[in-house]
C-alpha positions in Angstrom: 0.0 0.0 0.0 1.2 3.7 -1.4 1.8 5.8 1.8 -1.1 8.4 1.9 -1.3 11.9 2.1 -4.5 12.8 5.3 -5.9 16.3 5.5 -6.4 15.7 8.7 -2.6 16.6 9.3 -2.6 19.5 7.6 -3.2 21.9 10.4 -0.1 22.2 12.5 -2.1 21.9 15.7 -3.0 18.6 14.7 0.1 17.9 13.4 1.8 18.9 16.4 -0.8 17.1 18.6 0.1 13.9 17.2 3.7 14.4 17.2 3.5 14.1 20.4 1.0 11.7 21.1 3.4 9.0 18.8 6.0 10.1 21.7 4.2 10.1 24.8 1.2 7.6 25.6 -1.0 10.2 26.9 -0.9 13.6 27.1 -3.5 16.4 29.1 -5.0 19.3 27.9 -3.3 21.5 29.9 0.2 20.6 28.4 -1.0 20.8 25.3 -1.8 24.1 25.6 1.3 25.0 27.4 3.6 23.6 24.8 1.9 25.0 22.3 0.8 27.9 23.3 -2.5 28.4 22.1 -6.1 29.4 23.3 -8.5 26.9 25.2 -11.2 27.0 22.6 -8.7 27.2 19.4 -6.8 23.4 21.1 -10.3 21.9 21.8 -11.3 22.6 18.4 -8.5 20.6 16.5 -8.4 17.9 19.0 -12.3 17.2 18.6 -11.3 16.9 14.9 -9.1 14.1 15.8 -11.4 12.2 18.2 -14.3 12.4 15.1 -11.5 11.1 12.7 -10.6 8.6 15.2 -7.6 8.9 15.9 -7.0 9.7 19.5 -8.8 9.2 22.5 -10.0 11.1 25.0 -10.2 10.2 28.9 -11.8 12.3 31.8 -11.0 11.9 35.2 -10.7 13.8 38.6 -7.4 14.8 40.4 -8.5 16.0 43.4 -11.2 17.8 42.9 -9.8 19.1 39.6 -11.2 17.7 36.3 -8.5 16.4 34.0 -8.6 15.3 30.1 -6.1 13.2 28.6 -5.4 12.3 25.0 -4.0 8.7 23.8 -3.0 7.8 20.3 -5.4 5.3 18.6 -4.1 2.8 16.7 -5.5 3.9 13.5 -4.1 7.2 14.1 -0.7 5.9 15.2 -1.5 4.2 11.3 -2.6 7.2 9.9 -0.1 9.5 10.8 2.6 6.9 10.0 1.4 7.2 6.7 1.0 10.6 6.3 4.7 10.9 7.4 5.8 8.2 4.7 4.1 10.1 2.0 6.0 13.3 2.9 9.3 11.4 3.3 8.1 9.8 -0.2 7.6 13.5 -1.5 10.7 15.1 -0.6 12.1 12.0 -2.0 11.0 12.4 -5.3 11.3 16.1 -5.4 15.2 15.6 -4.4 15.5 13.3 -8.0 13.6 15.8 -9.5 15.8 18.1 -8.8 19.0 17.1 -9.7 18.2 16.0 -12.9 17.4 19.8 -14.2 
């Protein structure tokens, strides 16, 4: 199978959000948002469009009495992005060819 090229990616919240997802095995909102520096409503926006998609999971809990959401990798995004990386690799690949044969 060709790697594959997701929209899904092209944000670079979301890409950023599941850089660090393949790295970590959870990962809370509020880190997130630290690390990347970015608005409450603007983080839960992107990461809702990776739940829809599939590819990371939410969890809810209580520390304290403090609510707390953590994000996981699903497989099929751990998949998905994988692929998506390939095909870039894959580009760049072919562009470098492309290149020095002009």
């Amino acid at each position: 199978m060709a790697a594959q090229y997701d929209k899904a990616f092209e944000n670079v919240i979301r890409l950023r959000v599941m850089s660090i997802l393949m790295v970590n095995e959870t990962y809370d909102f509020n880190s997130f948002k630290q690390v990347m520096e970015v608005t409450d409503g603007n983080l839960a926006t992107h990461l809702r469009k990776l739940e829809e998609k599939g590819f990371i999971r939410v969890s809810k809990s209580f520390i304290g009495r403090k609510p707390q959401t953590t994000y996981q990798a699903s497989k099929e995004g751990r998949n998905a992005f994988t692929e998506h990386l390939a095909f870039l690799e894959q580009l760049i690949k072919d562009n470098k060819t492309t290149s020095s044969k002009l």
